[in-house]
C-alpha positions as MATLAB code, in Angstrom:
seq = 'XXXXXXXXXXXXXXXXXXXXXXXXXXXXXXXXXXXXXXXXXXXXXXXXXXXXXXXXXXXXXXXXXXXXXXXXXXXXXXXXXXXXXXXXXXXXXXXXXXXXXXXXXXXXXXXXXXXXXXXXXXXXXXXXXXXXXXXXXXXXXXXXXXXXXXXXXXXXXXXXXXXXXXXXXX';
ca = [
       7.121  -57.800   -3.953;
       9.431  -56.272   -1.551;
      11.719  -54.544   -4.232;
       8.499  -52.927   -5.617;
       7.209  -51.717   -2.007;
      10.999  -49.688   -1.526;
      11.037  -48.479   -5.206;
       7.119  -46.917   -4.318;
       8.498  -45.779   -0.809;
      11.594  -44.305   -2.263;
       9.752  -42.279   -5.127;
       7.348  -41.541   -2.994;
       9.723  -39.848   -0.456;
      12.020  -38.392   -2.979;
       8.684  -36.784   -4.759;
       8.432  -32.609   -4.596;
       5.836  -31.707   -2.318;
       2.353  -31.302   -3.129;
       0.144  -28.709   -2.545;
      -1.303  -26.930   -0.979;
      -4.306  -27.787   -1.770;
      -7.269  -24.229   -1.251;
     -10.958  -25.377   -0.764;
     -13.285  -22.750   -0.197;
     -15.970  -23.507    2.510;
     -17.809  -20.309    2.518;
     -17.670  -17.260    1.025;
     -14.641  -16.900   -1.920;
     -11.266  -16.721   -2.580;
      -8.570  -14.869   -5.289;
      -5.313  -17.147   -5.604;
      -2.830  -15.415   -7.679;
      -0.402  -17.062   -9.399;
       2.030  -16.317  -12.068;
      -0.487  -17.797  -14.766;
      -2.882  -15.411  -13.572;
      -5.642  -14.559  -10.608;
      -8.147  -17.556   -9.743;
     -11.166  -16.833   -8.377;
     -12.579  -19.877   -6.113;
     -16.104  -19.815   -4.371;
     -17.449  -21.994   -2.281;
     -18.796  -25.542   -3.752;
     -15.884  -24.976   -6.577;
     -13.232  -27.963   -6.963;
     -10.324  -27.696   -4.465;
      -7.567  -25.961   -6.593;
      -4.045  -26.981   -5.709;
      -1.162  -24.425   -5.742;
       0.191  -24.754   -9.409;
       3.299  -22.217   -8.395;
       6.727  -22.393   -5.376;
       4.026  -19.918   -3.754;
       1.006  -17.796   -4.335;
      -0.650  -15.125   -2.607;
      -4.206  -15.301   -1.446;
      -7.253  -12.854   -0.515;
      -9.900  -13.974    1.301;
     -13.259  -11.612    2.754;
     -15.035  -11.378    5.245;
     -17.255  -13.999    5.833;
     -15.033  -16.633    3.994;
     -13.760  -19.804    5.334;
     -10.761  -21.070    3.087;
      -9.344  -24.853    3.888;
      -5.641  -25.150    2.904;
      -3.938  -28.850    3.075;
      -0.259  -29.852    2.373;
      -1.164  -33.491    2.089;
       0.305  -36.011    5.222;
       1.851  -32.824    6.807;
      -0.209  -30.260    7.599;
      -3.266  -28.264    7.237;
      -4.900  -25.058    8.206;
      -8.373  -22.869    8.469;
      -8.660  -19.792    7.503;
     -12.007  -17.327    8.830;
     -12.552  -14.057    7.864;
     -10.563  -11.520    5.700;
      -6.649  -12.052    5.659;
      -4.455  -11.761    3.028;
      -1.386  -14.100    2.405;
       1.220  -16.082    1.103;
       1.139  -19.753    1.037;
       4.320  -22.160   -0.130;
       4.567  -25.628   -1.621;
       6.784  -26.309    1.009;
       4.215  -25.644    3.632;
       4.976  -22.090    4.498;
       2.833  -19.137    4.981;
       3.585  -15.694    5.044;
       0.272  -13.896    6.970;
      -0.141  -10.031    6.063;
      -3.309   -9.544    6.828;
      -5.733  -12.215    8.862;
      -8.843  -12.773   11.280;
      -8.333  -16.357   12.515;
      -6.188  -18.772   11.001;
      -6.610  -22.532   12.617;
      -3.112  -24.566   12.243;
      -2.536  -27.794   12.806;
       0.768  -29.768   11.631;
       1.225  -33.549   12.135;
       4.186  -34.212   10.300;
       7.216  -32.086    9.337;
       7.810  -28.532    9.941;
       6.015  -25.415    8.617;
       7.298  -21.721    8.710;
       4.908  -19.523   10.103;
       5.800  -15.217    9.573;
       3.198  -12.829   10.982;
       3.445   -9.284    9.310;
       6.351   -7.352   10.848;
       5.369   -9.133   14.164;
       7.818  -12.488   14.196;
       7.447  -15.889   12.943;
       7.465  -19.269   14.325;
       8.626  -22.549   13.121;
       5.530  -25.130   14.267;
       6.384  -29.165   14.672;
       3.593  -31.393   15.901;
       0.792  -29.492   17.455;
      -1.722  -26.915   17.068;
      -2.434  -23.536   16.981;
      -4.529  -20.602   16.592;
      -3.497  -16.903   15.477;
      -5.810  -13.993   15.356;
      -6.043  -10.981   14.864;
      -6.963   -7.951   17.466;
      -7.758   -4.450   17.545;
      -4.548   -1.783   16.863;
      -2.559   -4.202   15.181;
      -2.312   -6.955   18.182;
      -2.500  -10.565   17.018;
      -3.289  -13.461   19.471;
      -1.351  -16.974   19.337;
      -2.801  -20.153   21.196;
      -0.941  -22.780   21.286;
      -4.126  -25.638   21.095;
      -1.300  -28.851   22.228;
       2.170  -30.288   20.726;
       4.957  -29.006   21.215;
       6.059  -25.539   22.507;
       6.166  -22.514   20.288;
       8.497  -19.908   20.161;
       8.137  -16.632   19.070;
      10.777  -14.951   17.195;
      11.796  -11.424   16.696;
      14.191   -9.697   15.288;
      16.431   -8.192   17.778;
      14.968  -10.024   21.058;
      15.598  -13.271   21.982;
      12.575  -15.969   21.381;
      10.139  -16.008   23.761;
       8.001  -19.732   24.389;
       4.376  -20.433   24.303;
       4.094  -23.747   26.203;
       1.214  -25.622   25.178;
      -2.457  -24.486   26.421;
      -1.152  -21.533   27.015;
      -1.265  -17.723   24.781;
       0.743  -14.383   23.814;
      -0.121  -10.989   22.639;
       1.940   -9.112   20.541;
       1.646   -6.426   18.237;
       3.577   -5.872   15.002;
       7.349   -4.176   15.161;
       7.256   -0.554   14.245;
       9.171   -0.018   10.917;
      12.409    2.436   10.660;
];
């Protein structure tokens, strides 16, 4: 009995990550792939990344669910487009709110031309504002930190929030 719970624990651990899994809650989504573009619309069977990554488009008016299994999962309201990674990852190029939370693990976060974070246990929330300004909250868990190219990271404690807009291109 025990040999057979550490062979399930070991294969389970050693296993390639899952995911993520896209549900559409409103609204619809385009997932492309390099099989192809799926379209996914709300009441549709959650479609799990098939692809290392994939790049999704969401409208306005659409609320997309994405969930790396036991790690992490996140919200997504309005129109954005981005990229999303097996390895939980995503790449934002375009968004209105995205709601993150991770409970296990670590996931890369990369805001267009703006910075990217690395989040570990906690949540937050990222919007977008007028003239290219995007919002983080950090909703509890650890700190954040914001990093830039060029300037050294700057922290978001938890409860707390930062404005920044996107890094002019040379």
């Amino acid at each position: 009995m025990l040999r057979a719970l550490v062979l399930a624990v070991t294969l389970a651990l050693g296993a390639p990550p899952s995911g993520p899994v896209v549900r559409v809650a409103s609204g619809a989504a385009h997932l492309l792939e390099t099989r192809g573009v799926r379209t996914l619309e709300r009441g549709a069977p959650p479609a799990e990344l098939a692809d290392a990554v994939g790049w999704l488009e969401t409208g306005a008016g659409s609320e997309v669910e994405l969930v790396w299994r036991g790690l992490a999962s996140a919200t997504v309201r309005g129109p954005a487009a981005l990229q999303l990674a097996r390895e939980p990852g995503l790449w934002i190029d375009e968004i209105g709110v995205l709601e993150l939370e991770v409970r296990r693990g670590k996931l890369a976060l990369a805001v267009a031309d703006a910075g990217s974070f690395e989040v570990s246990a906690g949540a937050l929330q990222l919007r977008s504002l007028p003239d290219g300004v995007f919002e983080v909250l950090n909703r509890g868990g650890t700190p954040l930190e914001l990093r830039r190219v060029g300037e050294l990271p700057v922290a978001i404690p938890a409860g707390q929030r930062l404005r920044f807009r996107a890094v002019p291109r040379s």
